[in-house]
C-alpha positions as a printed Julia matrix, in Angstrom:
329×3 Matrix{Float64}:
  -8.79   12.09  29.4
  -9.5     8.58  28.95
 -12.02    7.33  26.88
 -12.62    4.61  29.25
 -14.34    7.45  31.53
 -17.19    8.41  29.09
 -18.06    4.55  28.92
 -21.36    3.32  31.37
 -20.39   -0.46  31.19
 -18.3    -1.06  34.17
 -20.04    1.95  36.09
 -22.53    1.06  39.06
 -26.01    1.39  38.59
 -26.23    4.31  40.89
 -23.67    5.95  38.68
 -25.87    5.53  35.67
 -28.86    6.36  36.71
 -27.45    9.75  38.22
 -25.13   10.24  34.59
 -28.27    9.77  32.81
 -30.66   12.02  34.92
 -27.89   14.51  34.9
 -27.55   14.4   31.09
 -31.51   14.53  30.55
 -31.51   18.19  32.41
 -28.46   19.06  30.56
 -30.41   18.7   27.3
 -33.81   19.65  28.82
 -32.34   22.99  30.5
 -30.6    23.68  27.28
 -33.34   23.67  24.89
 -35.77   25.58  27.36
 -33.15   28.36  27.89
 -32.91   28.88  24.32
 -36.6    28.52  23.97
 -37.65   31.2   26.59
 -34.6    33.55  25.44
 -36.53   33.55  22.33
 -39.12   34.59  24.09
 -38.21   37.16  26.27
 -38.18   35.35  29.48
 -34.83   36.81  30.68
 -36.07   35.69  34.33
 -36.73   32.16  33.86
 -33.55   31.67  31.31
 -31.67   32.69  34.09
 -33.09   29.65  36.7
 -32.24   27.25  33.3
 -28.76   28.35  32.45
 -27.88   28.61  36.26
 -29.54   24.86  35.9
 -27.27   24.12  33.42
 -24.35   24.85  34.92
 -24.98   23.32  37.77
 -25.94   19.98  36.33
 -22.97   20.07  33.86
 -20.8    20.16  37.05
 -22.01   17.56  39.01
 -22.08   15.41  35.55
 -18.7    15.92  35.26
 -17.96   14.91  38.84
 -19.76   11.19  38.58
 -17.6    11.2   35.32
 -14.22   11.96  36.89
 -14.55   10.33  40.97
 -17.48    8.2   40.06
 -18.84    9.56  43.72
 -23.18    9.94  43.76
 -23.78   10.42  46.88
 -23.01   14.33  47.09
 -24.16   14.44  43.09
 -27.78   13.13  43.92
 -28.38   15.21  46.62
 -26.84   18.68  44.47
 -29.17   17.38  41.61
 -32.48   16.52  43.48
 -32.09   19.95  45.56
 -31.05   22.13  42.29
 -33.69   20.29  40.03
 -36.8    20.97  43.45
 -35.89   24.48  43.79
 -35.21   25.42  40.56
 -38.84   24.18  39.27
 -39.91   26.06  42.28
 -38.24   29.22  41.0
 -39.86   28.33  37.84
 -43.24   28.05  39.03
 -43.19   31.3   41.21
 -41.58   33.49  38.45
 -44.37   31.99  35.66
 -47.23   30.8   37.47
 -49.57   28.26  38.75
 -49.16   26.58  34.8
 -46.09   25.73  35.37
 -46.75   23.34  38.7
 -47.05   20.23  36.87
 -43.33   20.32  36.29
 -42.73   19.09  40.21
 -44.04   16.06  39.07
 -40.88   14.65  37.47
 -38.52   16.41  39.2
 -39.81   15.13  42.78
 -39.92   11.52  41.51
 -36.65   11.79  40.31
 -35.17   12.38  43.9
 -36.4     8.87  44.99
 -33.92    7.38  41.94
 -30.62    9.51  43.09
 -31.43    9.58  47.38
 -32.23    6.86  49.67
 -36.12    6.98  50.35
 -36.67    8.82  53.35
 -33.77   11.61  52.43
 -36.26   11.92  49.46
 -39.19   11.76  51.15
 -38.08   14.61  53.58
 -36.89   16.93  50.16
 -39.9    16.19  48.6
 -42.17   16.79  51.72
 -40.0    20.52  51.96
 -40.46   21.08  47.86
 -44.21   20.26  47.97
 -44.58   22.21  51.3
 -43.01   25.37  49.65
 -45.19   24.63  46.23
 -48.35   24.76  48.46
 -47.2    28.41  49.9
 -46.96   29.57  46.19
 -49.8    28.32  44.7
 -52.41   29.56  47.3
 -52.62   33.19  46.21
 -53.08   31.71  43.04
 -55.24   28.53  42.45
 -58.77   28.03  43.81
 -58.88   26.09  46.58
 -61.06   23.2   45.2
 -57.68   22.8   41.91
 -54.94   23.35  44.5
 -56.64   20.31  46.29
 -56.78   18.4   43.41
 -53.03   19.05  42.57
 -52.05   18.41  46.26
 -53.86   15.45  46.17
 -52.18   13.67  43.25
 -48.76   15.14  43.94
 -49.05   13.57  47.79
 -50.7    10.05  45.91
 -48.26   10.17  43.42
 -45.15   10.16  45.68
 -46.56    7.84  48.15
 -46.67    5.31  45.47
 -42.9     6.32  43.77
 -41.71    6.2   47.95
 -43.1     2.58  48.41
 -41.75    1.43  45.46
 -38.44    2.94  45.88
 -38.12    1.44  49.28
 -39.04   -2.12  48.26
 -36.57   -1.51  45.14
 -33.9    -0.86  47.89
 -35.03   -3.96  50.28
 -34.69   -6.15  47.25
 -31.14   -4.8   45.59
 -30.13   -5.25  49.35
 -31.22   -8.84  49.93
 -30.43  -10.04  46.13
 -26.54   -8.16  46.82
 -26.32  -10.38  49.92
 -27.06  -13.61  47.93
 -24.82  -12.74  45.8
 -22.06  -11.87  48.28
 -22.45  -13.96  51.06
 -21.58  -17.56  51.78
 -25.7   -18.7   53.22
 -24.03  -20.91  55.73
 -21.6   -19.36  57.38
 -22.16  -15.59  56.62
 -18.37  -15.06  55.57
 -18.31  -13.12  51.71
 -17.85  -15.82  49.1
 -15.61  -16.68  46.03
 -17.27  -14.15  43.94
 -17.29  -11.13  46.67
 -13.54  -12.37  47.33
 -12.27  -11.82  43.65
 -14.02   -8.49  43.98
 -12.08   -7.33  46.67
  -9.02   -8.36  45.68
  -8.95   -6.57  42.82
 -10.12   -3.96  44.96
  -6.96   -4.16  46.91
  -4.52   -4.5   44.57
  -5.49   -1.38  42.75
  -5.74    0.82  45.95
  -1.91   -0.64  46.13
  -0.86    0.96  43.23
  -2.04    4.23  43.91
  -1.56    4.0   47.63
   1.66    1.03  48.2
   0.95    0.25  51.97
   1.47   -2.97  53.08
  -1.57   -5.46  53.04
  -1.46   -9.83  54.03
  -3.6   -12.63  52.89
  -4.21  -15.7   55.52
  -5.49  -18.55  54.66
  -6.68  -21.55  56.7
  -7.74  -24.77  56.93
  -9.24  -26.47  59.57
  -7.47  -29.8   60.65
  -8.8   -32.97  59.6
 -12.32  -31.56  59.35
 -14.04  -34.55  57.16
 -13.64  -36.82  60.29
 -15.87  -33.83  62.32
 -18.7   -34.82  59.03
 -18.07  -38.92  59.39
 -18.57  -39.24  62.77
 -21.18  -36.37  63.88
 -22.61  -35.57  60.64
 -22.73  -32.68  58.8
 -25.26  -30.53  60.9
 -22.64  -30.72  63.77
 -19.74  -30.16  60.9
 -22.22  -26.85  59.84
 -21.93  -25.99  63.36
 -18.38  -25.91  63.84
 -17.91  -23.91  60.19
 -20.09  -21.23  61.77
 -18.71  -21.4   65.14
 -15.32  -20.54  63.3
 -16.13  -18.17  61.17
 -18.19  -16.22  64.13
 -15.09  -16.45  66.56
 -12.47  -15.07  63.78
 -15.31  -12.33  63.08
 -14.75  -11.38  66.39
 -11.1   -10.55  66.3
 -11.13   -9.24  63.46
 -10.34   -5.33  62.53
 -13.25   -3.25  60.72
 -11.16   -3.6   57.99
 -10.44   -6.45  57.56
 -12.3    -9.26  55.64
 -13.21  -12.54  56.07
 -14.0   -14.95  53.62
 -15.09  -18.77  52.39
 -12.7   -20.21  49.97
 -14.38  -23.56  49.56
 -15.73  -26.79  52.51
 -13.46  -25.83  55.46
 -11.01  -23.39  54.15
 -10.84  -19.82  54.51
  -9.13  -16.3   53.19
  -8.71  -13.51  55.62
  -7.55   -9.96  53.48
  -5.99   -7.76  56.24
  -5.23   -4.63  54.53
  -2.54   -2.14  56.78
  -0.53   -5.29  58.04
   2.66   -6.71  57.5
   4.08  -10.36  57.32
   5.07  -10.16  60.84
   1.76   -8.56  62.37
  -0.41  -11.2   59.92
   1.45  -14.06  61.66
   0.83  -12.67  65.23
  -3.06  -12.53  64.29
  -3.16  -15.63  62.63
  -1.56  -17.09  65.62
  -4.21  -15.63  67.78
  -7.09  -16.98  65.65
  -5.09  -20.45  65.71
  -5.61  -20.21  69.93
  -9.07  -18.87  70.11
 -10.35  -21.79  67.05
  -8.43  -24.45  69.57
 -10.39  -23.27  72.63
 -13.72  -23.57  70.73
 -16.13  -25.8   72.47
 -19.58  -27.34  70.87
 -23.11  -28.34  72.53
 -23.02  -31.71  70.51
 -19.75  -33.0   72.1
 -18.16  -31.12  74.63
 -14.68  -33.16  74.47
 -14.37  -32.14  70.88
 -11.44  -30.07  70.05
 -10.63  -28.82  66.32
  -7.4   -27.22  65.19
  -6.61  -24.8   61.82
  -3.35  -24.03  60.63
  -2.57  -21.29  58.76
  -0.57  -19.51  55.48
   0.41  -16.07  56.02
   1.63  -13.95  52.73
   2.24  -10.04  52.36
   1.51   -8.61  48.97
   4.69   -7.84  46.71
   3.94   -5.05  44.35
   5.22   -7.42  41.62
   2.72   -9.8   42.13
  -0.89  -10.65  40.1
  -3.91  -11.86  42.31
  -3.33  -15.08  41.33
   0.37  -15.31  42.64
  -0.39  -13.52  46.12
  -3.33  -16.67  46.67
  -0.46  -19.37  45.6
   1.91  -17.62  48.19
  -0.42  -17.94  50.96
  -1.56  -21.73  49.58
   2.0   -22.75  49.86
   2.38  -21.3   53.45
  -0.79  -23.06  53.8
   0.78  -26.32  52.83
   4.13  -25.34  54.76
   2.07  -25.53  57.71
  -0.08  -28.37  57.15
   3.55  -30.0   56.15
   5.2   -29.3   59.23
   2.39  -31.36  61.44
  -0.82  -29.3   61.55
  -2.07  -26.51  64.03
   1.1   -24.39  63.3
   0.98  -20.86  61.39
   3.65  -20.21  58.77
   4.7   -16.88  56.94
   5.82  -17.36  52.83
C-alpha cells in the first residue's frame, strides 16, 4: 500500500475529522479493554473489543475509498449504542460517557441525522437510568444532556450554513453563477483521472461571444452583465446533469461534457450557438449577439493544459472562419 494513503494533507476535512475520531476510539477502546480485563469486567471488555473492531474497520475504509458518509453514520451508531451497552451493563456512573460520544455525531452526520440519533440514544439512556437514579439527578442529567446538544446542534448547523456559503464563493463566478477558474481546474483534474481508470470519451467547448466589448461601449456594462447572465442561464438550460458549465474569463466560457464524443460535442455546441442567437434583452429588443465555438475530445495522451489549447485553437478556427460558426479540433 501506498504511503500516500496514510497521509491527511490532500484528504477533505470530512475525511479527517472522521480518521481522527475513528483513531481516538481505537486508542480509547484499546486501553479500556485492557483496563477492565484487568479487572474482571469480561462483560464490558466485550462491548470495547467488539468497539474496536468495528472502528478499526471503518478506519480502514476512509483510508482505502476515502468514502464518510456510510463511516460516520457506522461510527456515531456503534460509538451511541455501545456507551449505552456500557452504561446498562455498569450503571448509572457510567452515563456521563454519552456526553462525548453524542456530540461527536454532530462532527461525522449532517445536523438533523444527528439530532434524530441523538434524540433515539438519549431516549433509550432515559429508559435505563430510571430504575436507577432519583428522579430529582436524572433531571439534572437530562437537563444538561438536552442543553448541551441544543447548543453542539446550533452550532453544527451554522458551521454547515457557513462551509456552504464560503464553498460557493469560492466556486462560483458572483455574476453569472457559472463555477469559476479555480472550480474549473478542479474538475478537470477530476476528469482526467476518472479517464484513466475509466477511458470513456469526454469533450471540452469553449466559447466566445462575438464582438461582445461593443455590447459594453454602447449600452454599458449593466446591459453587457445582463447578456453574460442571460447566456450562461440559457446554456444551463440545455445542458445534461452532468455536464458543467463554466467562466473562463469577460465573455468566454468552458463547457466539460463528460460521456460525449467530438461529433455529439459539435451537435450541442451547435444547438447552444442557435438558442444564444435567438436571445432577446429588455434594454434593446433589436439586439442580437452571436458565440462561436471550439469543440475538442480528450486524447488519453494529452495533459490538461493541451486538451484547453485544443479547444482554444478550435476556438480561433471558428472565430477565423467569420464568427458564429462551431468548429471540432
Amino acid at each position: 500500500m501506498k504511503t500516500q494513503l496514510f497521509t491527511l494533507s490532500d484528504r477533505s476535512t470530512d475525511e479527517v475529522i472522521t480518521l481522527a475520531l475513528s483513531g481516538l476510539c481505537l486508542s480509547g477502546l484499546l486501553l479500556f479493554s485492557v483496563i477492565r480485563l484487568a479487572r474482571g469486567d469480561f462483560g464490558i471488555a466485550l462491548v470495547d473489543a467488539a468497539g474496536f473492531v468495528g472502528c478499526l474497520w471503518i478506519f480502514w475504509h476512509v483510508v482505502t475509498t476515502r468514502r464518510v458518509f456510510v463511516a460516520g453514520i457506522l461510527l456515531s451508531v456503534l460509538a451511541l449504542m455501545g456507551t449505552l451497552a456500557v452504561i446498562f451493563i455498569s450503571g448509572s456512573a457510567e452515563r456521563y460517557l454519552i456526553f462525548p460520544t453524542a456530540m461527536a455525531a454532530y462532527f461525522l452526520l449532517s445536523p438533523r441525522l444527528a439530532l434524530l440519533l441523538t434524540t433515539i440514544a438519549v431516549s433509550a439512556l432515559t429508559l435505563i437510568l430510571m430504575t436507577s437514579m432519583p428522579w430529582f439527578e436524572l433531571a439534572k442529567f437530562l437537563l444538561s444532556i438536552i442543553g448541551c446538544l441544543s447548543f453542539t446542534y446550533i452550532f453544527a448547523s451554522e458551521r454547515n450554513h457557513q462551509r456552504d456559503e464560503l464553498l460557493k464563493l469560492s466556486t462560483k463566478d458572483t455574476l453569472t453563477g457559472a463555477g469559476n477558474r479555480r472550480a474549473m481546474d478542479v474538475h478537470l483534474d477530476e476528469l482526467v483521472k476518472i479517464h484513466l481508470r475509466n477511458p470513456a470519451p469526454m469533450s471540452m467547448l469553449m466559447l466566445d461571444l462575438d464582438k461582445f466589448k461593443r455590447i459594453n461601449d454602447k449600452f454599458g456594462h449593466a446591459a453587457g452583465d445582463t447578456v453574460l447572465q442571460q447566456v450562461v442561464q440559457t446554456i444551463s438550460n440545455r445542458l445534461r446533469a452532468g455536464d458543467h458549465l463554466f467562466r473562463y474569463g469577460g465573455d468566454e466560457f468552458v463547457i466539460l461534457a463528460p460521456g460525449l464524443d467530438s461529433t455529439s460535442s459539435l451537435g450541442l455546441a451547435e444547438d447552444l450557438r442557435n438558442k444564444i442567437g435567438s436571445l432577446r434583452f429588455d434594454f434593446d429588443s433589436r439586439l442580437r449577439i452571436t458565440a462561436s465555438f471550439g469543440v475538442a475530445q480528450y486524447g488519453s495522451d494529452q495533459s490538461v493544459a493541451e486538451w484547453l489549447k485544443q479547444s482554444d485553437e478550435a476556438l480561433f478556427a471558428s472565430k477565423k472562419a467569420g464568427r458564429n460558426k462551431s468548429h471540432a479540433s
